[in-house]
N, C-alpha and C positions, 0 to 999 in steps of 0.2 A: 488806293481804291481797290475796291473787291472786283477780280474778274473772272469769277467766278462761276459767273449766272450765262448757261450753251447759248441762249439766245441773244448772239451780241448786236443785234441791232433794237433791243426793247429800253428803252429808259427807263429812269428810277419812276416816270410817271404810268408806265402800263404801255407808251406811245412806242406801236412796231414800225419801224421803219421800211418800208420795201420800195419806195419811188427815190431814187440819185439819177443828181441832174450833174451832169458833166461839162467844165468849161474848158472846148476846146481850144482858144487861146483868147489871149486880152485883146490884142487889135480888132477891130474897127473900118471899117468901108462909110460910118455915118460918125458923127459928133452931138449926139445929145446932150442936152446940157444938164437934164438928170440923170444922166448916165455915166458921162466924163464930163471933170471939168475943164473950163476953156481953157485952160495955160495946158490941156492935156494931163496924163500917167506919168509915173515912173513905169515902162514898161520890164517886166522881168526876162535877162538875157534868155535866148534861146533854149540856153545849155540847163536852165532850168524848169522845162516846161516838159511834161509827160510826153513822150515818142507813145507811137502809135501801139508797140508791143506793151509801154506800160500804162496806158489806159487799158487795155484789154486785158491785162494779166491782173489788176484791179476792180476793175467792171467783173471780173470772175470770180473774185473770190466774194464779192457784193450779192451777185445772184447767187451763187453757191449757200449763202445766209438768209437768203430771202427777199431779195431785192426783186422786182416781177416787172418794173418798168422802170427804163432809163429815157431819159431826155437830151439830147446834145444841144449844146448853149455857147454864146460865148462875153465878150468881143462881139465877135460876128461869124460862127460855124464854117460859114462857106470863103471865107477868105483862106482858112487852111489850107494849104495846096495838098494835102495827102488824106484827105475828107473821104473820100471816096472808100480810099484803104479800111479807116476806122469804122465808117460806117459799114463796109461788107466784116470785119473782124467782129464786130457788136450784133450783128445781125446773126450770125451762127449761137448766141447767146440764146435760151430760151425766157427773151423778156417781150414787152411791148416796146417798140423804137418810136422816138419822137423828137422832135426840133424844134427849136425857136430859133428864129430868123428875122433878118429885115427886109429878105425879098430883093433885095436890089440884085442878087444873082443868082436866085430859085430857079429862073427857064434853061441854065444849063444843067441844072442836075435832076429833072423829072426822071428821066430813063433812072437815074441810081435809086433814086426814093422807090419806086415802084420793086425795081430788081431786091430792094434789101428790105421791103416790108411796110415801112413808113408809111402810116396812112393818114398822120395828123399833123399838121403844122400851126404853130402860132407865130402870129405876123405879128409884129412891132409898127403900127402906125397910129399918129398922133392928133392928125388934122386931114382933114378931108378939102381944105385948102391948098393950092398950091406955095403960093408966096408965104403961110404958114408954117406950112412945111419944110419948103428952105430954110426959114428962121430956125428952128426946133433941132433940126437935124443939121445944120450949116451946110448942107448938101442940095443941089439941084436933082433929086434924085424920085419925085413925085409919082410924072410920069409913067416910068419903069416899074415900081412899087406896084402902081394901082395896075398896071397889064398884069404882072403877075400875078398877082391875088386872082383875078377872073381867069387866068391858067391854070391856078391851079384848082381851083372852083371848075373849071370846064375838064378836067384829069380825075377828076373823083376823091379829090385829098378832102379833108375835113378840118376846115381852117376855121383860127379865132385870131381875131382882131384883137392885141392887147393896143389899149387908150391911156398913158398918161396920162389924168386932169387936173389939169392950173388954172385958179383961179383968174382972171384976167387976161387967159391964153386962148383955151379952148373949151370952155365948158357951153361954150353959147354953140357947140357941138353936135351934143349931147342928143338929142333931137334928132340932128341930120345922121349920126351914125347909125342910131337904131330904126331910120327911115330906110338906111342904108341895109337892112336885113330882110325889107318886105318883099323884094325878087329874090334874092340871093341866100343861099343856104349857109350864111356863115354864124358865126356866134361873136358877138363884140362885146369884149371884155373892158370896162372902166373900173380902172387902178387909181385909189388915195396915192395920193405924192406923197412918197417914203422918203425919210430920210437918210444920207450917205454922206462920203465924206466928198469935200467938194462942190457938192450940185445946191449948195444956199438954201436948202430945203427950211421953210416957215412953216408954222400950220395953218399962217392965215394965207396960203396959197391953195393949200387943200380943198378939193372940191369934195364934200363927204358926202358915204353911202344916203344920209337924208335928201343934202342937198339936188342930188341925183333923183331920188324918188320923188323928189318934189316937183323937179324941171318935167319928170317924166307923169304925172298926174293932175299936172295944168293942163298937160295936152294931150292926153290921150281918157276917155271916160275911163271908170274904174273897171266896167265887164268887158273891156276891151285888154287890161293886164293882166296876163296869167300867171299864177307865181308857180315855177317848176318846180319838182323836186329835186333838189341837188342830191350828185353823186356823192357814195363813205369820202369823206377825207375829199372832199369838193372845197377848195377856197373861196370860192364865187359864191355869191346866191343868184339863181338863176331866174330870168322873167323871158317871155313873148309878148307881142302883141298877137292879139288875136286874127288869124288872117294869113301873118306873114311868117315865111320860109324862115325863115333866120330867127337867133335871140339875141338877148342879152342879159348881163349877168355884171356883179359888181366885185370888185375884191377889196374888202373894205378891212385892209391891214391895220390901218392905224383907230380908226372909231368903231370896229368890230371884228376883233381880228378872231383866228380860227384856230387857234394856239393847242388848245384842248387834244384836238384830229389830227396833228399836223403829222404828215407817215415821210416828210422830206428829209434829205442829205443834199449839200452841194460838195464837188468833187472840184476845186480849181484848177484853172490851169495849170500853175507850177505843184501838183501833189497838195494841195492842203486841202483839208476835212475841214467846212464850215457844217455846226451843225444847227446852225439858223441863220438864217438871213441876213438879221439885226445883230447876230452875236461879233466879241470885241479877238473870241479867242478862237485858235485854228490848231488845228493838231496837222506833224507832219508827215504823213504816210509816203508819198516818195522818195523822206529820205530813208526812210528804215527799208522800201521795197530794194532801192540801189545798197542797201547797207547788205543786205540779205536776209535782214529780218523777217520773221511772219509780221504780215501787217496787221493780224485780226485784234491782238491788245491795242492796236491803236485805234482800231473801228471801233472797238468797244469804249476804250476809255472814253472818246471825243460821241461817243451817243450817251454813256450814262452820266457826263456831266453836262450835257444838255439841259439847260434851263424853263420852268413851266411856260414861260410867256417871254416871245418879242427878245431873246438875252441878256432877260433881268430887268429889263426896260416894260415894266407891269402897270405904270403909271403916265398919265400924257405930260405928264410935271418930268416924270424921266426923260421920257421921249424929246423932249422936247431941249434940253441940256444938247448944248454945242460939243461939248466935250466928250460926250459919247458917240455922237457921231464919226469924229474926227477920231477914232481910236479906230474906224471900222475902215473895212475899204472902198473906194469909189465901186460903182454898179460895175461897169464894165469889167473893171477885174476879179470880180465875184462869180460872173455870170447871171444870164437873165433866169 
C-alpha cells in the first residue's frame, strides 16, 4: 500500500479524519444486552490495555495530524480508577474533550470535568421506565442515572440522551423521551439497533428513522416539528418541537447511514485502530508503539484501507449475514 500521501488521516475516499474516540477499557458497571452478551466478554488481560502514558503519547501524535476532538468511551470510562490522570493528560492536548457515560458514577467526577474542560456528555439511557431499565441494563441502577442527568443539567454540561430502539422493548417511548426535552435542555438521541457480535441483533427489531417519524407525526401537528440543521459530519438528523428547551435527533446507521461524512477513528482499549464501527479488521498500533516503532504507517495504513460504507456491509442483504457480525466485536469492547 502506498504511504505516501503527508495527510495520513484522508482516505482513498477524500473522508479527513479529525474526531478519535478512545476506549478507556472494556468493563462495565451496567450489562446491556446490545452492548455485551449475557454469558458476558472475553475480557483482555490487563497487561494488554493502553497505560495512561500510552493513550497520551497516541492521542499526540492523532492531534499532531489533525485530530481536533477526542471523545473517552468505554466499557464504562469512569470505572477506570486512574480517569482522572488521563483525563487531565488529554486535556493539555489542544483538542475538544468529550465522554460518553452511563451516569451511574458522573456526581463524583463534576469538579474533574469542569477542571479539564468537558463541556459535553452523552448519557447512555434506554427507558425512562424503572422496572425497564432493570431489564435492559440487568442493573438496579435507574434512580441514580436519572439524579445525574438533572446534575449535570443543573452544572451547565451539555448532555444527549443516547436511546437504543427495540422494537417490542421501548419504542412505545419514543413520545415520552422527546416530552422529556420540553423543560429540560437536553438533546435525545434515538439509535437503529446495530448489529454486533453477541447482542442477537435482527432487523425486525429495529425501530427505523421512518418508523420514528411516524410515532412522532401522529402526535405532534406538522408546524409544531422543526427540522434543524445538522452540524458537517453530524450523524444525527436533528428535530424540535416547537416550544421546547430540548431536541431530538435520530441516528439512523442502518436505514440511512452517514457513511459519505463520516471524519471518525476508534482507538480500543487494548491499542487497536477500528476504522469503522461495522468493520471486521483492526490494525495494531500498541504493539508497534511498545515495539518502538512510529506508529504513523499504521494510522495511515488502517485510514486508507477504510472502506466506503458500514466495512463493506453496502447492502441490508449484507448487513444482515450472521457471519459478519460475528467476525466483529461485541459493543462494549469496541467502545460506545
Amino acid at each position: 500500500m502506498n504511504l505516501k500521501n503527508t495527510n495520513i488521516l484522508q482516505d482513498q475516499f477524500g473522508r479527513e479524519h479529525s474526531y478519535l474516540r478512545i476506549s478507556l477499557i472494556e468493563r462495565c458497571n451496567l450489562r446491556c444486552s446490545y452492548c455485551m452478551p449475557e454469558e458476558g466478554v472475553q475480557l483482555s488481560p490487563k497487561s494488554h490495555l493502553m497505560t495512561y502514558e500510552e493513550i497520551y503519547a497516541i492521542a499526540n501524535i492523532f492531534v499532531k495530524h489533525g485530530v481536533t476532538k477526542i471523545r473517552l468511551t468505554g466499557g464504562e470510562p469512569l470505572v477506570r480508577k486512574d480517569f482522572p490522570v488521563i483525563l487531565n493528560k488529554l486535556a493539555s492536548l489542544p483538542v475538544e474533550l468529550s465522554l460518553t457515560t452511563n451516569a451511574v458514577l458522573i456526581d463524583k467526577f463534576i469538579d474533574v470535568l469542569k477542571e479539564n474542560g468537558v463541556k459535553s456528555l452523552n448519557i447512555s439511557l434506554d427507558s425512562l421506565n424503572r422496572d425497564k431499565f432493570k431489564e435492559i441494563t440487568r442493573r438496579d441502577q435507574f434512580d441514580k442515572v436519572y439524579r445525574n442527568i438533572l446534575l449535570l443539567i443543573k452544572n451547565g454540561f451539555k448532555v444527549k440522551i443516547n436511546v437504543v430502539l427495540m422494537k417490542g422493548f421501548n419504542e412505545n417511548e419514543v413520545i415520552d423521551f422527546i416530552h422529556f426535552t420540553k423543560d429540560l435542555p437536553v438533546v435525545v438521541r434515538f439509535i437503529e439497533f446495530m448489529p454486533f457480535d453477541g447482542n442477537r441483533w435482527d432487523i425486525s427489531k429495529m425501530v427505523s428513522y421512518q418508523d420514528i417519524l411516524n410515532l412522532v407525526n401522529d402526535t405532534f401537528k406538522k408546524d409544531q416539528i422543526i427540522r434543524l440543521t445538522d452540524a458537517p459530519n453530524d450523524t444525527s438528523k436533528n428535530y424540535k418541537i416547537e416550544g421546547y428547551k430540548g431536541q431530538f435527533a435520530v441516528i439512523s446507521s442502518i436505514t440511512n447511514p452517514f457513511c459519505d461524512s463520516c471524519n471518525r477513528l476508534r482507538l480500543t482499549a487494548n491499542g487497536q485502530i477500528k476504522n469503522c464501527l461495522f468493520s471486521t479488521s483492526e490494525s495494531d498500533i500498541l504493539g508497534a508503539l511498545r515495539a518502538g516503532y512510529s506508529i504513523e504507517p499504521v494510522i495511515e495504513k488502517a485510514v486508507k484501507s477504510k472502506l466506503k460504507m458500514r466495512g463493506g456491509m453496502n447492502t441490508l442483504n449484507k448487513l444482515q449475514n450472521p457471519e459478519r457480525h460475528n467476525n466483529n466485536r461485541s459493543m462494549i469492547t469496541i467502545g460506545g
